[in-house]
KEMIDO-347860 format. One record per residue: x, y, z of N, C-alpha, C in turn. Coordinates in steps of 0.02 Angstrom, whole numbers, padded with zeros to 5 digits, always signed. Last residue first. Example, Ala and Ser with C-alpha at 12.3 -4.5 7.8 and 13.67 -1.06 7.14 Angstrom:
<rs>
+00642-00112+00354+00684-00053+00357+00645+00002+00394 +00660-00284+00390+00615-00225+00390+00660-00165+00390 
</rs>
This chain:
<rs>
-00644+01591+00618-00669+01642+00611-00636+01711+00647 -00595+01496+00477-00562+01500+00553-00601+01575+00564 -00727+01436+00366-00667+01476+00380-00670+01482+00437 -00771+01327+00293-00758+01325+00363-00729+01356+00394 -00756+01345+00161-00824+01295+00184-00829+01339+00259 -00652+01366+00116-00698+01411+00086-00752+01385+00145 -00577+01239+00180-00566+01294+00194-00588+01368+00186 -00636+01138+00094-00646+01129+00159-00644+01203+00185 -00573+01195-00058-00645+01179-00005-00675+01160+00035 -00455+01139+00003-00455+01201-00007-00526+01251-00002 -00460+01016+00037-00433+01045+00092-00448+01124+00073 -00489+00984-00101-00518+00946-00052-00523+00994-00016 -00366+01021-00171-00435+01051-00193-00491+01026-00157 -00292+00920-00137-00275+00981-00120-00322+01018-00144 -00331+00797-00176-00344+00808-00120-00338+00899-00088 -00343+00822-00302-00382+00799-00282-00389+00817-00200 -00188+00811-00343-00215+00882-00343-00288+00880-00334 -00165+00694-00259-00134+00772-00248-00186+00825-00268 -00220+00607-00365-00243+00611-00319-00213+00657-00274 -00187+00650-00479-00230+00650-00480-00236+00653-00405 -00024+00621-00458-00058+00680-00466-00104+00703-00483 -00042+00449-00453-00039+00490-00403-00037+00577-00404 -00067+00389-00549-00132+00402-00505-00117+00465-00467 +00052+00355-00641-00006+00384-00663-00060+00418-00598 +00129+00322-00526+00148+00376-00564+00115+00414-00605 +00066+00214-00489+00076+00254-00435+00103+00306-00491 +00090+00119-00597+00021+00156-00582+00019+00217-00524 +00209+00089-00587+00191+00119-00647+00128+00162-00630 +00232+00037-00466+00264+00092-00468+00246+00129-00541 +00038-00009-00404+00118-00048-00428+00163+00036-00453 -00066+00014-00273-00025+00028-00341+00029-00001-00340 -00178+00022-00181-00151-00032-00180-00123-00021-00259 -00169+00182-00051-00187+00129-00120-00137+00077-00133 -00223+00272+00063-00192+00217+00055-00208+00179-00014 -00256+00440+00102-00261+00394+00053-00226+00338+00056 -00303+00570+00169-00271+00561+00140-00297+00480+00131 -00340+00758+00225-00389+00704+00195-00294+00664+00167 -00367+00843+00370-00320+00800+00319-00349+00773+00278 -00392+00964+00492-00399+00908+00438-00368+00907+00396 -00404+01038+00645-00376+01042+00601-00390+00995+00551 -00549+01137+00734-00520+01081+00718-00479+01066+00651 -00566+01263+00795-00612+01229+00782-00596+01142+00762 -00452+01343+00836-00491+01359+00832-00569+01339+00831 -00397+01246+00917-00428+01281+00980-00468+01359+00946 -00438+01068+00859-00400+01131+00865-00414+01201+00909 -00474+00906+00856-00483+00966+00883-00424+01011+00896 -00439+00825+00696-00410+00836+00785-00439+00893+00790 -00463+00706+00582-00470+00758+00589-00451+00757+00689 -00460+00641+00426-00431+00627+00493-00420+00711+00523 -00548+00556+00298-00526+00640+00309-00505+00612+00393 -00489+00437+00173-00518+00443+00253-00503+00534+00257 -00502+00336+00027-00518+00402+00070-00541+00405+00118 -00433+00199-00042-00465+00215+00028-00458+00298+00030 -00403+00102-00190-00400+00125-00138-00445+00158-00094 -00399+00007-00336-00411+00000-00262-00365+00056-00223 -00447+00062-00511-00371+00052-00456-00422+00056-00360 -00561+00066-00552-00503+00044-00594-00443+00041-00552 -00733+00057-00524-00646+00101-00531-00588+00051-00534 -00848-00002-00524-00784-00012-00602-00731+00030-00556 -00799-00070-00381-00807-00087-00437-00864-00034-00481 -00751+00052-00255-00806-00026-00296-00784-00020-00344 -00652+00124-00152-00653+00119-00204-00692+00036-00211 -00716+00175+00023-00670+00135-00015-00692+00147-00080 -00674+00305+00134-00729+00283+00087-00665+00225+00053 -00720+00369+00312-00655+00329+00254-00711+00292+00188 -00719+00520+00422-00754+00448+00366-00695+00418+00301 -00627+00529+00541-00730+00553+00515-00753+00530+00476 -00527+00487+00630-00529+00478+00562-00632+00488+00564 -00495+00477+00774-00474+00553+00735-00498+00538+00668 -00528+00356+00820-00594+00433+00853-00562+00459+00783 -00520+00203+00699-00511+00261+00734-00537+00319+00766 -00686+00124+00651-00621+00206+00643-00586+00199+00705 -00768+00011+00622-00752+00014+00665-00681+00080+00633 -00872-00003+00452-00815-00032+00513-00790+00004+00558 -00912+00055+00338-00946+00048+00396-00928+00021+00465 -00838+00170+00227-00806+00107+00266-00867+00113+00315 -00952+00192+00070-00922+00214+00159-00887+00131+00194 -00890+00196-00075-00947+00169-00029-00901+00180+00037 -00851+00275-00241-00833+00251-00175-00898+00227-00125 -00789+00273-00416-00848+00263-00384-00827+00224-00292 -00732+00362-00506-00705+00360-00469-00777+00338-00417 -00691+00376-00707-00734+00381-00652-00716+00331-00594 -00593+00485-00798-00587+00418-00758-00639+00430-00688 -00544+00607-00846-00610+00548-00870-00611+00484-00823 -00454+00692-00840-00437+00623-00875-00493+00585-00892 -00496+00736-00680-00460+00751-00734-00446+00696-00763 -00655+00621-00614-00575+00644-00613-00547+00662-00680 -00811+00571-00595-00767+00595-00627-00702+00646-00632 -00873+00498-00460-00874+00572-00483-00815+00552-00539 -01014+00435-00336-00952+00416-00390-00953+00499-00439 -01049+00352-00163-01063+00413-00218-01004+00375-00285 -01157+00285-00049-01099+00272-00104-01107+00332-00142 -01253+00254+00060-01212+00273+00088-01126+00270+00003 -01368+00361-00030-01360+00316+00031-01292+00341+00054 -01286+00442-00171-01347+00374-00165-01338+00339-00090 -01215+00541-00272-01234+00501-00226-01302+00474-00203 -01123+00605-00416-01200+00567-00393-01169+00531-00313 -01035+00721-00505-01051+00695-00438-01119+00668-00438 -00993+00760-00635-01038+00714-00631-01051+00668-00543 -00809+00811-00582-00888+00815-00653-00932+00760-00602 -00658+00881-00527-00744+00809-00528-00786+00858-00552 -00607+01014-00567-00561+00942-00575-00589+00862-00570 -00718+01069-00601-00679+01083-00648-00616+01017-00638 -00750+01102-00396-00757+01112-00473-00716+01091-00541 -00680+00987-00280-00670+01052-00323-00709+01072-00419 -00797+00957-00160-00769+00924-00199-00739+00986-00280 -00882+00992-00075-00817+01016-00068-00756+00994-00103 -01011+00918-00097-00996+01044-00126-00920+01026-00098 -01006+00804-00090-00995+00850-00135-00985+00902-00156 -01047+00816+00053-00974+00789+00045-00963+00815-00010 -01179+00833+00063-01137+00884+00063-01059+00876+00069 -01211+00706-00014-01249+00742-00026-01194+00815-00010 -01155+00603+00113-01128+00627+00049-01150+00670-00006 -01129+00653+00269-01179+00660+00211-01149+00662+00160 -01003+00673+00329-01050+00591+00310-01097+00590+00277 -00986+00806+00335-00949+00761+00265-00966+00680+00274 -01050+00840+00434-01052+00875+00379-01039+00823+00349 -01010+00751+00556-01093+00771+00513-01098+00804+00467 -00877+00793+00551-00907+00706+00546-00973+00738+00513 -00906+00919+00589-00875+00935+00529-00882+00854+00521 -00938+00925+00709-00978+00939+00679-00966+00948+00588 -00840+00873+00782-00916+00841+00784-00953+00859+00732 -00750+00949+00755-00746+00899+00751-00808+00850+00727 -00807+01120+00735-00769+01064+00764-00775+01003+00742 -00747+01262+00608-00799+01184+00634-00776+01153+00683 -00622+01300+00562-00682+01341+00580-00730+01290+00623 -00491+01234+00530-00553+01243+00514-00592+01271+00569 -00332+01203+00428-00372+01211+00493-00430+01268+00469 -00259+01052+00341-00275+01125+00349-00337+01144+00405 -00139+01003+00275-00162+01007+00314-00203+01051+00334 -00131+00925+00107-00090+00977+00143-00147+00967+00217 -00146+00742+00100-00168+00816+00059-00131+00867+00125 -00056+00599+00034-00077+00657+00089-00098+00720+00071 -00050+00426+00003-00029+00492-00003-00070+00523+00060 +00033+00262+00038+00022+00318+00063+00005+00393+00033 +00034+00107-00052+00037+00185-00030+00020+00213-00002 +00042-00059+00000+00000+00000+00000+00044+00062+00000 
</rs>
């Protein structure tokens, strides 16, 4: 497994309340960056969106047992095309609470070279609309 990581960034929200935001997948999508996902659908507990390149990216909630600091981890179904995991991991901050979003995938070194500035500049447009979302007040 890989590891990636989106920058870190601190929020306005607490903890509690930023889990209840982004378990709805319904509002998991507004923070999803314009222009880099198309075609957001969710459904329950699964959504799927289109990534620079065309490559659709279909996830379902981990329902298993977290970690406290991790608020939701989604896995990659079938069709997507490469196995991996989105978790946002989040800590109370003394403005509101700091977050991460990052990633474990199951890539070989060819595919890790294709995926992986998708998923950077995915995540970093994550954190960035987190940050429009939740400003430190």
């Amino acid at each position: 497994m890989i590891a990636f990581e989106g920058p870190e960034v601190i929020l306005g929200i607490s903890t509690k309340d930023l889990k209840a935001e982004i378990n709805d997948l319904v509002r998991l999508g507004e923070l999803l960056p314009e222009g880099a996902v198309k075609d957001y659908i969710s459904q329950g507990d699964t959504c799927s969106f289109k990534v620079k390149g065309g490559v659709s990216v279909h996830l379902e909630k981990d329902l298993s047992e977290q970690a406290d600091n991790v608020l939701i981890k989604l896995n990659t179904v079938a069709p997507t095309p490469v196995k991996f995991s989105i978790e946002a991991v989040a800590v109370s901050h003394e403005s509101g609470s700091s977050c991460r979003v990052r990633s474990d995938a199951d890539l070989n070194p060819f595919t890790k070279m294709m995926v992986e500035p998708a998923l950077k500049s995915l995540f970093d447009e994550m954190s960035q609309g987190m940050k429009q979302k939740f400003p430190v007040a």
